[in-house]
C-alpha positions as CSV (number, residue, x, y, z in Angstrom):
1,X,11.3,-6.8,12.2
2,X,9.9,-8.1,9.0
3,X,7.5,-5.1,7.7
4,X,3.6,-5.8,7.8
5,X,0.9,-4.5,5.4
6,X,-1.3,-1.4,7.0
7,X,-4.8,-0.7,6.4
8,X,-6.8,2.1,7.1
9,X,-10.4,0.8,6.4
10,X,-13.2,3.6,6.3
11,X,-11.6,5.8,9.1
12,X,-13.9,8.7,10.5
13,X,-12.6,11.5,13.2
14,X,-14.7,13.9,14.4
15,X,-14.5,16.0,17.2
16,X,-16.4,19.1,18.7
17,X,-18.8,18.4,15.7
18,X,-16.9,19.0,13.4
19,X,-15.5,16.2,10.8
20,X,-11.3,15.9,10.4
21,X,-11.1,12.8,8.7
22,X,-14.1,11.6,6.4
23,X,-14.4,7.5,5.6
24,X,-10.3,7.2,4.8
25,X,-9.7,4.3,3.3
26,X,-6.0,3.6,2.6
27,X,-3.9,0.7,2.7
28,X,0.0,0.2,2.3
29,X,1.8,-2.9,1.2
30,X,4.6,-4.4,3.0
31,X,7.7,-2.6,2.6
32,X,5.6,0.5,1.1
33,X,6.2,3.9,0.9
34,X,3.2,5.6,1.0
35,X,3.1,9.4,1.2
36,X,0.3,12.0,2.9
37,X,0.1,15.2,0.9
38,X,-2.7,17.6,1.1
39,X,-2.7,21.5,2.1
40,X,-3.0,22.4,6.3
41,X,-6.1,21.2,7.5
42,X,-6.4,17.9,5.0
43,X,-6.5,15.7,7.7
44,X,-2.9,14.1,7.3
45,X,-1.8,14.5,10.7
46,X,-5.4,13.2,12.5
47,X,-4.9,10.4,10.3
48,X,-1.8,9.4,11.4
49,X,-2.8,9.8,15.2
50,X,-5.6,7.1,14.7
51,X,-2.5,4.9,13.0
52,X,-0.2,5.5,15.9
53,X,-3.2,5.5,18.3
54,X,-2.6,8.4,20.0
55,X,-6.5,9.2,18.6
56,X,-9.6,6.8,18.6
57,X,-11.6,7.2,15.2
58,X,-14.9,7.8,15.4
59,X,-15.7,5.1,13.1
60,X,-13.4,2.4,10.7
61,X,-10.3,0.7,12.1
62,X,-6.5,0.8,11.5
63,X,-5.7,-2.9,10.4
64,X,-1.8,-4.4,10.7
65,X,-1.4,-7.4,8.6
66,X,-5.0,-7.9,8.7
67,X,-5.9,-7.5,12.4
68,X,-7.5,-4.6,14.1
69,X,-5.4,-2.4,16.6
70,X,-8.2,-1.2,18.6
71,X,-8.4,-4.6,20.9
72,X,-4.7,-4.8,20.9
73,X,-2.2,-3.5,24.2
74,X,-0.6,-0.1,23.7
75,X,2.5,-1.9,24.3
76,X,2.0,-4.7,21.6
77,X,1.2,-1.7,19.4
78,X,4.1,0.6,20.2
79,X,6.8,-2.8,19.5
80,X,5.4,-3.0,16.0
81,X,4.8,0.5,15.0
82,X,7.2,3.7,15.5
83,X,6.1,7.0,15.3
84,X,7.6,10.4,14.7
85,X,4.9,13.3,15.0
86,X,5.4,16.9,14.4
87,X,5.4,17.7,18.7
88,X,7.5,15.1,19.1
89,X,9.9,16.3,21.8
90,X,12.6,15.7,24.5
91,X,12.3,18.0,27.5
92,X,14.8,16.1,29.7
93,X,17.9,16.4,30.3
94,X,19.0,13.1,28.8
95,X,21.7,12.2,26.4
96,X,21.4,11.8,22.9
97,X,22.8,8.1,23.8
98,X,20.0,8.0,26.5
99,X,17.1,9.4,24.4
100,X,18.1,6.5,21.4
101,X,17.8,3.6,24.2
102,X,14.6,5.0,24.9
103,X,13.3,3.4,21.9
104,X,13.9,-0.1,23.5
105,X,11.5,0.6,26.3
106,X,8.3,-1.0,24.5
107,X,10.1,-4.2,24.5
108,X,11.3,-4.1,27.7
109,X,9.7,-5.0,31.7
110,X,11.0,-2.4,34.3
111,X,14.6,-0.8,34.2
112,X,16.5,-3.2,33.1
113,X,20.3,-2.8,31.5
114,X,19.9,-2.8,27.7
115,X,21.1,-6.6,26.0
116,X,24.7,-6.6,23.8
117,X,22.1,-6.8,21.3
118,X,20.4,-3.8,21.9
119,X,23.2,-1.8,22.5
120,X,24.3,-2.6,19.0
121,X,21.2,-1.5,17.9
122,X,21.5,1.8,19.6
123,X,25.1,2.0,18.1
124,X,23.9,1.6,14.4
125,X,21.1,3.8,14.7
126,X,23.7,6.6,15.8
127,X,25.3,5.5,12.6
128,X,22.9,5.9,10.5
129,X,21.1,9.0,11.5
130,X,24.7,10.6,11.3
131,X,24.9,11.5,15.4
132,X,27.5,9.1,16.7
133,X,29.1,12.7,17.9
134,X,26.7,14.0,19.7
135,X,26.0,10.8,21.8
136,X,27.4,12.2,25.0
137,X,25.3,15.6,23.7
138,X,22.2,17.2,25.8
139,X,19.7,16.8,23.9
140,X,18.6,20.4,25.3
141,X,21.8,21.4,23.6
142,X,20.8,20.4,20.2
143,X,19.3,22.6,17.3
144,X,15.9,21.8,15.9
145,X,17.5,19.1,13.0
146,X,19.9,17.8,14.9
147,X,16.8,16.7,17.6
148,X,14.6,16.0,14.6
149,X,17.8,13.3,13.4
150,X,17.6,12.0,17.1
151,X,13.9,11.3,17.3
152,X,14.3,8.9,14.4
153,X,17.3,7.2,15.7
154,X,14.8,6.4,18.7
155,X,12.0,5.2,16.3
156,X,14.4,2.8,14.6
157,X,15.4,1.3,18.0
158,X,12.2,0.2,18.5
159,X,12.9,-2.2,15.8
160,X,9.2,-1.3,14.2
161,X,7.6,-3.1,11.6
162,X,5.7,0.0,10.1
163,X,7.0,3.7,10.3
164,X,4.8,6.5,11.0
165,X,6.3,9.7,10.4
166,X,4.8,13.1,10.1
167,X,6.7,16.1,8.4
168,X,9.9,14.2,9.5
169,X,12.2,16.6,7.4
170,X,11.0,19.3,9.2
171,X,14.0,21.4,10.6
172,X,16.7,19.3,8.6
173,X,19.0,20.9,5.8
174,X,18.8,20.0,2.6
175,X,21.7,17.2,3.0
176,X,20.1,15.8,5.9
177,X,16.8,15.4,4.4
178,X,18.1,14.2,1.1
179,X,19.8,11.7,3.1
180,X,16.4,10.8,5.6
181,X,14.8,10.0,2.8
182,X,17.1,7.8,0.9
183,X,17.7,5.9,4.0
184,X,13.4,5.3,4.4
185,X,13.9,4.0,0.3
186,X,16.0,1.2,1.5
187,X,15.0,0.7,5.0
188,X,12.5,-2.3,3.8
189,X,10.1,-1.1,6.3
190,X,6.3,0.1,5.8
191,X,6.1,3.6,6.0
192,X,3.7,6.3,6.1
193,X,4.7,9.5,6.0
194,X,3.3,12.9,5.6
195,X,5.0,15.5,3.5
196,X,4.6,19.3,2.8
197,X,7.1,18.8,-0.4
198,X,5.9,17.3,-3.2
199,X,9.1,17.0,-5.3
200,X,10.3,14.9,-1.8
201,X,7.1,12.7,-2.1
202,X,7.7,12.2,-5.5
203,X,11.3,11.5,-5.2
204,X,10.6,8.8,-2.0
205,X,7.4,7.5,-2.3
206,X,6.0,4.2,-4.0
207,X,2.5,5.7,-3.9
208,X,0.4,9.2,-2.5
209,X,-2.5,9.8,-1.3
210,X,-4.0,12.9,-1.3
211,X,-5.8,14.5,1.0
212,X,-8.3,17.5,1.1
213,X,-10.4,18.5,4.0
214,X,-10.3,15.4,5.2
215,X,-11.3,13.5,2.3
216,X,-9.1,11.4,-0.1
217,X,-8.4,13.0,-3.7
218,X,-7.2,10.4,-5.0
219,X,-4.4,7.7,-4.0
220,X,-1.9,6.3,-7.0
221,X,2.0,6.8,-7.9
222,X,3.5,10.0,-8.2
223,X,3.1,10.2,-11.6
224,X,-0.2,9.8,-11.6
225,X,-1.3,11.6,-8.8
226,X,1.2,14.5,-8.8
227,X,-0.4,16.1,-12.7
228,X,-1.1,19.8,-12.9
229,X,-4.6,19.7,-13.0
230,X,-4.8,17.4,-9.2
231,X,-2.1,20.0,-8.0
232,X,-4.4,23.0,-8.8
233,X,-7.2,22.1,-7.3
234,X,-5.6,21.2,-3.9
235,X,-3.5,23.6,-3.5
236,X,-4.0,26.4,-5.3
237,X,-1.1,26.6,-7.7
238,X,0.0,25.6,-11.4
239,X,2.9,22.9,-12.2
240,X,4.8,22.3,-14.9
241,X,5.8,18.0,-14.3
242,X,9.7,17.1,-15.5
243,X,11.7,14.5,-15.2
244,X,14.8,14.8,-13.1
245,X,17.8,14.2,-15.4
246,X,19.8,11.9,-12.8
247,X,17.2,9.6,-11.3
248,X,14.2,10.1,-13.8
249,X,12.0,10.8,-10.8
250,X,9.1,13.1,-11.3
251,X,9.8,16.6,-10.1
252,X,7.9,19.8,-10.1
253,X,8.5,23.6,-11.2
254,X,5.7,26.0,-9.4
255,X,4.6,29.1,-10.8
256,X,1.3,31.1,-8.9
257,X,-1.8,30.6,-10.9
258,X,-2.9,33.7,-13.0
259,X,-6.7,33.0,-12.5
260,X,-8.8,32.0,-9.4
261,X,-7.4,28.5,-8.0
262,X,-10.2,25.8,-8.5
263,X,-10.9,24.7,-4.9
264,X,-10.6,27.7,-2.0
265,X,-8.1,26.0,0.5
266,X,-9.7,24.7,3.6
267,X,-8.9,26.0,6.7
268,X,-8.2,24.3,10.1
C-alpha cells in the first residue's frame, strides 16, 4: 500500500487521574521514520495505543492522511495500519506459516482460502523476516527473537500503509536487529517506532521525538535532538556524539554522569 502521512494532533490520556500522555502533538510524513525515545514511563508506549487504537485519548485525535480515526471501523483501521506492541503474543498452537496468514484477516470476510496473491505475500514476508525455515515451526516452539521476527512477518501481510512498532528489536540478536532495521529504512512505509537504543534510533530514524513524562522534549533529526545536553536531562547520563566511520550516522559513547543528573527520572 502506498504509505500515508500520520498526525497526532494535541493527544491527552489520562487514566485513574493521573495524566500519561500530555497535549502530543506529532506528525510523520509519508514514508517517515519517526522514532519514540524517552526513559520508562515517558508515555511512548500509551501513545502508540491511541495510534493503533487499542486506547481512546482523552482529548486530540490520531489523523491518517488528514482524516480522523476515531469515526472510522476497526477493521478499516487495522487494513491501513499494522502494529507490533511489546505483549504482542501467539498462545496457539499455530504454525509460523499459519500465524503470517493471519495478517490477511483484516482484509478478509469469514474463512476463506487465502488468494495466489496473498499466498505470495505470505511467502515473501517469510523471506524477508529470514523464517522461510521455520514455516512448518510451532510457534510455541520458537525462542523469544525468533517470535519477535514472526510477529513482523504478520504485520507486513497486512499490507499496511503506516507501521506501528513498539520496542520491536526486543529479544533479537544483534544481526537480526541490525537487519530489522535496515529492512524498515527501505520498506517506503510510515513508521513509528519506539526504541530504548538511541545509537539504533539514530542509525534508522529520519526524525525523534522525545518524550518525558508524557510530554514532548523536543522532536527534530537525530543530530539535533540526540546532543549531550537533551540526553542528560532525560535520562540521566552524559554522551560523547561521533560519527560512525562507515555510514556517517550519529552514534553515541555513554559514560555515568559524575554530578546529580538534571531531571530525576519519572516513574510509572
Amino acid at each position: 500500500m502506498t504509505p500515508l502521512s500520520l498526525t497526532v494532533q494535541g493527544v491527552s490520556v489520562d487514566v485513574a487521574g493521573k495524566t500519561l500522555v500530555r497535549a502530543l502533538n506529532l506528525d510523520a510524513a509519508a514514508g517517515e521514520i519517526v522514532g519514540l525515545l524517552g526513559p520508562n514511563g515517558s508515555g511512548k508506549s500509551t501513545a502508540l495505543r491511541c495510534v493503533y487504537r487499542a486506547l481512546r485519548p482523552s482529548a486530540g485525535a490520531v489523523l491518517l492522511d488528514g482524516d480522523d480515526l476515531a469515526p472510522q471501523d476497526m477493521r478499516e483501521t487495522a487494513c491501513r495500519i499494522a502494529a507490533l506492541t511489546q505483549d504482542s503474543s501467539v498462545d496457539l498452537d499455530f504454525t509460523v506459516e499459519e500465524v503470517v496468514a493471519l495478517g490477511r484477516a483484516p482484509h478478509q470476510r469469514g474463512n476463506v482460502r487465502l488468494s495466489p496473491r496473498e499466498r505470495v505475500l505470505c511467502r515473501n514476508a517469510l523471506v524477508r523476516l529470514d523464517i522461510t525455515h521455520l514455516a512448518q515451526r510451532s510457534v510455541l516452539t520458537l525462542s523469544g527473537g525468533e517470535r519477535q521476527r514472526v510477529l513482523v512477518a504478520r504485520a507486513l501481510v497486512q499490507e499496511p500503509a503506516v507501521l506501528v512498532l513498539d520496542e520491536p528489536t526486543n529479544h533479537l540478536d544483534i544481526r537480526h536487529q541490525v537487519e530489522l532495521l535496515n529492512f524498515l529504512r527501505g520498506c517506503g512505509l510510515t513508521v513509528l517506532v519506539a526504541l530504548h537504543d538511541l545509537n539504533l534510533a539514530a542509525a534508522v530514524c529520519h526524525r525523534i521525538a522525545m518524550l518525558r513524562g508524557g510530554s514532548l522534549v523536543t522532536c527534530g533529526t537525530p543530530d539535533e535532538v540526540l546532543t549531550p545536553e537533551t540526553v542528560r536531562a532525560v535520562f540521566g547520563v552524559d554522551v560523547t556524539p561521533v560519527t560512525h566511520p562507515v555510514t556517517g550516522a550519529l552514534q553515541l559513547l555513554y559514560d555515568l554522569p559524575t554530578d546529580k543528573p538534571l531531571l530525576e527520572e519519572t516513574s510509572r
